[in-house]
Each structure stands twice: as C-alpha cells, then as structure tokens.
N, C-alpha and C positions, 0 to 999 in steps of 0.2 A: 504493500500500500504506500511506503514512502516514494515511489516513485513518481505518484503523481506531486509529491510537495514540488518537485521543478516545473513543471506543466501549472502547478497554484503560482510559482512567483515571478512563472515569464505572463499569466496574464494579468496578474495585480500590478505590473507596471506598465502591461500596455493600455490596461485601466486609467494607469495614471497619465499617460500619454496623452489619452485621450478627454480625459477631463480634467488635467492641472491638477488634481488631487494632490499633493506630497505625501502625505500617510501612508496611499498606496504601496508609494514606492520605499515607502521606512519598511511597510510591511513584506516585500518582495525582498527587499535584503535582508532582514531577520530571516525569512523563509531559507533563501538561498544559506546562510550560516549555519541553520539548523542541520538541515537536509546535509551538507558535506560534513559537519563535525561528526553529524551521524554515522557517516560513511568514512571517514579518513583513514580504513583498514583497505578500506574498497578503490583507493584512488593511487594510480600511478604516481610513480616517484615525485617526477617535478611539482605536478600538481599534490599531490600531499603534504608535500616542504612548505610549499611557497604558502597554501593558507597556512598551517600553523607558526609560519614566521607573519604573514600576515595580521594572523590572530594577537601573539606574540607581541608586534610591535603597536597594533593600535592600542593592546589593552596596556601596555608599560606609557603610551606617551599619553592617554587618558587617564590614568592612576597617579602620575608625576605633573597633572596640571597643565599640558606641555598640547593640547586636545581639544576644542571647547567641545561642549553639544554641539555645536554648531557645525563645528570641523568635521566632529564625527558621523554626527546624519549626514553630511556632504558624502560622508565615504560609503555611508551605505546605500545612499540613491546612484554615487555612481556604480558598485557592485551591481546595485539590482538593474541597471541600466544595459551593462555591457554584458551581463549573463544573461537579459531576456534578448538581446540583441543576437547573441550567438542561436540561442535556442529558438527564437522564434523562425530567423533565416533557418535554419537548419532541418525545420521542417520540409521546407525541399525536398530530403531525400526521400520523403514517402513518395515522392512523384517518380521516382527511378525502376525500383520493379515494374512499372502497370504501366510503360512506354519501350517496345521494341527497338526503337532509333537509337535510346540510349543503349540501351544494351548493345547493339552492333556498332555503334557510334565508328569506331578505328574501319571498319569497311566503306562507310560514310566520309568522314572526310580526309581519308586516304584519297578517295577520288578524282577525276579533274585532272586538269593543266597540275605538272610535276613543279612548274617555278612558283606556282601558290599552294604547294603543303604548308612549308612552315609558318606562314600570316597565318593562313588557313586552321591551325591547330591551334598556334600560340594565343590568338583570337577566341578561336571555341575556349579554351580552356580558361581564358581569361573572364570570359559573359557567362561562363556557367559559376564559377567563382564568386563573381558576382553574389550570386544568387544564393548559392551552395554553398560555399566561402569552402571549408575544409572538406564536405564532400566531394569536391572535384574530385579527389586525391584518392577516395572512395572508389568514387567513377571513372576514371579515366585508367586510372594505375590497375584499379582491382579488375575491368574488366581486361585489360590488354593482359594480364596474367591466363586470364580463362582463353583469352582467343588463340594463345600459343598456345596453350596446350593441348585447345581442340585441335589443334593444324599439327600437332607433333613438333613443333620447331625446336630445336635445338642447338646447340653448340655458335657459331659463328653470325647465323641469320638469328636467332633467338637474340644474341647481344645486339647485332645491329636495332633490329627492333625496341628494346630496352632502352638504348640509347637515347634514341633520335624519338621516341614517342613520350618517355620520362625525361627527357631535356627539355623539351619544348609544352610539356606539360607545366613543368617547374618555373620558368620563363613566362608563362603564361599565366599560370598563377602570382607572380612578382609582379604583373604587373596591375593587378588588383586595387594596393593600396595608393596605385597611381591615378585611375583615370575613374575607376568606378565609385558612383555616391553610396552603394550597399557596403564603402570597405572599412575595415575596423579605424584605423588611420584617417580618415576621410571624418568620422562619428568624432573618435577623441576627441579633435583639433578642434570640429564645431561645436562640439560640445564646452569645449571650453575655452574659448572664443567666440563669443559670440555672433561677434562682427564680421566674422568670415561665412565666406559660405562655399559650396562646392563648384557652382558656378566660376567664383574667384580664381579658386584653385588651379583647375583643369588647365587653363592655358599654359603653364606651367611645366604639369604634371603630363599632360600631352606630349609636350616637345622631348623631355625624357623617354615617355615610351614607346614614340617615333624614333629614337635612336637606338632603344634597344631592340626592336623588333627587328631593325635594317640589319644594327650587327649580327643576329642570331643567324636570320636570312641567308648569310653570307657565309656562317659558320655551317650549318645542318643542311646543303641544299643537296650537295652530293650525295649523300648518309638517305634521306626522305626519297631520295630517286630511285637508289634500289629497295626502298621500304616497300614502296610505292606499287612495285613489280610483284612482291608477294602476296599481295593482299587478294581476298576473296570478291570478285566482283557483283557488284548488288544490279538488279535490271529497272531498279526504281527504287524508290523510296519506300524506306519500313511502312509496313502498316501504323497509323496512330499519331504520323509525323504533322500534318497537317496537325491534328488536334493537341500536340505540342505546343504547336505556334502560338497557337489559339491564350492555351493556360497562362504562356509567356508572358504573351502580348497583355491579355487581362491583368496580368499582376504589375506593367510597367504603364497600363491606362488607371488603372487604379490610384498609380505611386503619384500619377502626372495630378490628375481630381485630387488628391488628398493635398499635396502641395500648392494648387493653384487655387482651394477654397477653405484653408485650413492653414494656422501659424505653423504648421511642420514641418520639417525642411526634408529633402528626398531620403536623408537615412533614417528618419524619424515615421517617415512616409511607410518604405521599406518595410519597416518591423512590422507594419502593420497589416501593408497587401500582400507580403508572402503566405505569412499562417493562415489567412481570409481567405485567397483564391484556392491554396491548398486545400484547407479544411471541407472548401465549397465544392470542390471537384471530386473529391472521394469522397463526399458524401453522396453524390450524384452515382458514383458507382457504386458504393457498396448500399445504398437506399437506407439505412441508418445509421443512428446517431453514433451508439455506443461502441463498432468495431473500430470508428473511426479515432474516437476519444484514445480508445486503447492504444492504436497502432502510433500515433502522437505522441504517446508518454511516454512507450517505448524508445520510438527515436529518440525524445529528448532523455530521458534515464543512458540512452548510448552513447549522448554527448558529456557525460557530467565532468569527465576529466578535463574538455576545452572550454566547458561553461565553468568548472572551478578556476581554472587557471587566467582566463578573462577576468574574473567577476574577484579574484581576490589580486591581479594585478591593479586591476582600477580602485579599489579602497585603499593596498598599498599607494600605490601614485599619490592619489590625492592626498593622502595623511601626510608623507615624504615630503609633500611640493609647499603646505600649509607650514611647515617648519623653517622655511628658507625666510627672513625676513625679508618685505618688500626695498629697503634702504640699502639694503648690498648689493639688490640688482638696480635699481638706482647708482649707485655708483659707476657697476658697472657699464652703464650706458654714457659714455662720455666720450661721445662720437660717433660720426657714421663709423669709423674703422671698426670700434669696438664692438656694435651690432653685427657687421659682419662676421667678427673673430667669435660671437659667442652662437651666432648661426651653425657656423662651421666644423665649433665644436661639438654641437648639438646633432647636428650628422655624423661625428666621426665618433661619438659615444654609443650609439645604435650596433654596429659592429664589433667596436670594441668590449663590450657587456657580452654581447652575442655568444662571439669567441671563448666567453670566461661562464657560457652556461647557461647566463640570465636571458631569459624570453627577450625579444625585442618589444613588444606588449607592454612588458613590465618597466621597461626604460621612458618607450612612448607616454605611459599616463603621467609617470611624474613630471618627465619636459612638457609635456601640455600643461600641466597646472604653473609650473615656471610661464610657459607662453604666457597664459591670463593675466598673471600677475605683471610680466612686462610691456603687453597692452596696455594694463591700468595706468602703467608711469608713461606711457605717450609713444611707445614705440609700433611703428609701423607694422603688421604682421604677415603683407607683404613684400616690403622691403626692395618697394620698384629702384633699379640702379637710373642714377643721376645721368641720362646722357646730354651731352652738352647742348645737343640740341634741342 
C-alpha cells in the first residue's frame, strides 16, 4: 500500500500547481520524506546516501538556528516540486508497451537517406526525452538489447550497433537540458528565477546544440552506414503510429492552452499535460478507472530511486544556497569581469563534482538558489556580451 504514498504526493502538488495552495505542497514533501525514510533499505546506493545526508544536514542546520521555517518549507516545496516533476513526466512510460512503433523504433528510424541517421536518432532521442526524461534510456537502450538478440548478432556487428545507437542515444539525451522546456535544468533555473523564462533561454541553448549535433554528425556517419545495412526493413509504418502522433500532439496542445491561459510556464504546463493525456488514453483503452490507477503507481513506485535523488537534491540545494550570505556575493560582483569569472566557474563546477560522484542535479539546485540571490543584487541573468556596436 505505500506505494501509492508517491502517486499521493506527485498529485498534492500538482494540486498545488494548480490552485496556489502552498500547504499542498508542504504536504507532498512530508509525503515524499515519509515514503523514502520508509524505504531507505529499498533504495540504491547514491540515492540512499544523499537523502540521509540530506536528512542529516537540514535537520543539524535547523537544530543550530542556522534554518528558519521559512528556509525550511522552501526546501520542502522545492523537494515536493522536482519529485512530482520527475514522477508525473514519467508516467510516459505507461505509453511504451501498448504502441508497436516504439517497440520496433531502431527498424524505424534506421530508415531513409544514410546522411540523416544520426540528426535523425540524436533528435528522436532527444523529443522523447523530453517527455520521458530517463525513460529514453528504458526505450531506446532496453529495446536495441532485445533487437540483437532476436537477429542473433554478435561479436563485431553487435559492437558496431552498440556503439553508434548508445552514442547517439546518449548525445541525444544531452541535449535535453539544452533546448527542451520538459528539462530538469530548464524547471531549476525558472524556478528560481523568476524573471527568466524558456523562451529566453533557447536562443542560447540552440546554438550549442546546433554545434553538437554537426560535431556528432561528422563523428558517427561512417559507423550508422553500415548500421544502416543491417537492419530489418519495415514496408510501412507500425500499426498504432498514426495514433502516437495523435497522444503526442494532445499532450504538446495541451502544454500550449495551459501556458497561453494560465500563469504556468511550459515546464509547469508539462507536469500537468503528461499525466492528463496519459491517464486519458488508457483509460480509453483499458474502459476503467482502477487498472489504470494501478499501473501508475506502479511506474511511479519504479521510479523512486530518480524521484528520491531529485527531490532530496532540491531541498539539499536550496538549504546549501540559503547559507551563503547575500553580501559576499555582492562583493563578489564588482564588475563585468567578475560576473563573467563567477559564470564560468559555475560551468566548470558541474563537471568537476560530477567526476568526484556528486549528481550534477545536486550541484544545479544549489547554483540556482546562488543565481536568485544574484539576480536580487542586480545582476543580469543573461548576461548579453557588450558588443561595441
């Protein structure tokens, strides 16, 4: 039965979403704390660590005065935020069995002109990502496993495939937190800036992932040519493809009405048309309520290790980022150069944590709560360069 407490506190906060409530969302993050402390036998390594040092730190700097109420309901709404975030997108994957195109996907867009596989894939992988966020990784990876083995392939042609379909998968999923308004990095940033939005961003975030697509391009084009040769030829389109489009489309007409008659901004939008068109289309197929409930809770009970590791990064961040006095970064802004330099290092810290273990996630929430605060003292969060003209 605890399995639905996650399925209770991804909708008490898209409750709150949707009517401004905060309570809600006080109560979706006690949910979410319950539900894992419950379970911290049950949860892999990383994600077991990081709430209990989470746990850990919020309750020493709340004990020590160092925390107000204030700080600390900040940290549980953003918990409860970015764990109904993960949860709610992630319903998606109920759409994966009961669509044939997905399942054969790698016969699909194998297809075509050889000089547009890799866009061609890096793309797909990236717009289902989107949506899916870590089920791609599900889908694309889990099913290319099954399609070699039905084919027998082995030894040389098996690696080549491996290669050249988990490269441009991985490539594809990167570039995620670049262009699409469903990415976690995209939510952070707005969320805690207010003043930005995705729109903003994109022009930006574009030109980057116009440059790494062309590099890849240029990398994998040989490798996808004899992929290309192997593959099982389709005489048309899966059964069901069409009505793919369709659920797609509904959930990205959805996101557009919710944003254009509603304060919500597209990732906010997002949380809300995934689970809704989901929920609306299997119940359509299965004609009741309760298989559907079920098969929901289950997906989400299958994500709790990326819904704990989200949702107790984002209370860590925020707690971490409320410690930094505003007057030191004040200081440190004293000058264009200096904005630059603390930009810069703000990129080159992502990696470097990375390398030493820590989530990238868990770097992200705390620099965003730093961004807010450095918006508040007058700093750009654009940071258009001065050209002389």
């Amino acid at each position: 039965m605890t399995g639905y407490f996650l399925a209770f506190a991804v909708v008490c906060e898209l409750m709150a979403l949707l009517t401004g409530f905060q309570r809600l969302s006080l109560l979706s993050g006690a949910v979410f704390l319950f539900y894992f402390l419950l379970h911290v036998p049950r949860l892999e390594g990383y994600a077991r660590y990081l709430m209990l040092v989470t746990v850990a730190v919020l309750t020493g700097l709340t004990v020590t005065g160092r925390l107000s109420a204030g700080e600390l309901a900040e940290s549980a709404r953003a918990a409860a935020f970015y764990g109904a975030f993960l949860g709610s997108l992630g319903t998606m994957q109920c759409l994966v069995r009961r669509f044939e195109v997905l399942r054969r996907i790698h016969d699909v867009l194998l297809g075509g002109r050889m000089a547009w596989l890799y866009p061609k894939y890096a793309l797909t992988s990236c717009g289902i990502a989107s949506v899916l966020n870590f089920g791609v990784m599900n889908l694309l990876c889990g099913s290319l496993a099954d399609t070699l083995d039905q084919r027998g392939m082995t030894g040389e042609a098996r690696l080549r495939w491996l290669r050249s379909v988990l490269t441009s998968t991985l490539r594809g999923f990167a570039l995620v937190p670049l262009i699409a308004p469903t990415s976690v990095a995209v939510v952070i940033i707005t969320r805690e800036v207010t003043t930005l939005t995705w729109s903003q961003l994109i022009p930006f975030s574009l030109c980057a992932a116009v440059l790494l697509i062309g590099v890849g391009w240029c990398l994998e084009y040989r490798r996808f040519s004899q992929v290309s040769a192997e593959r099982v030829r389709l005489d048309g389109w899966p059964p069901g493809s069409a009505r793919l489009v369709m659920v797609i489309g509904a959930v990205f007409a959805l996101m557009a009405l919710l944003v254009l008659f509603t304060p919500l901004n597209v990732s906010r939008a997002a949380m809300l048309a995934v689970p809704a068109v989901t929920g609306l289309y299997m119940w359509h197929q299965e004609g009741r309520v309760r298989p559907v409930v079920a098969e929901v809770t289950e997906n989400m009970a299958g994500l709790h290790n990326e819904i704990c590791i989200f949702a107790a990064s984002a209370a860590l961040g925020v707690a971490l980022s409320s410690q930094v006095p505003p007057e030191m970064l004040a200081r440190l802004l004293d000058g264009r150069t200096n904005e630059f330099m603390l930009i810069a290092a703000g990129v080159l810290i992502l990696p470097a944590f990375a390398s030493a273990g820590i989530a990238p996630i868990t770097v992200l929430s705390f620099l965003s709560g730093l961004l807010g605060q450095l918006v508040a003292t007058g700093l750009d969060p654009l940071l258009w360069w001065p050209w002389p003209w």
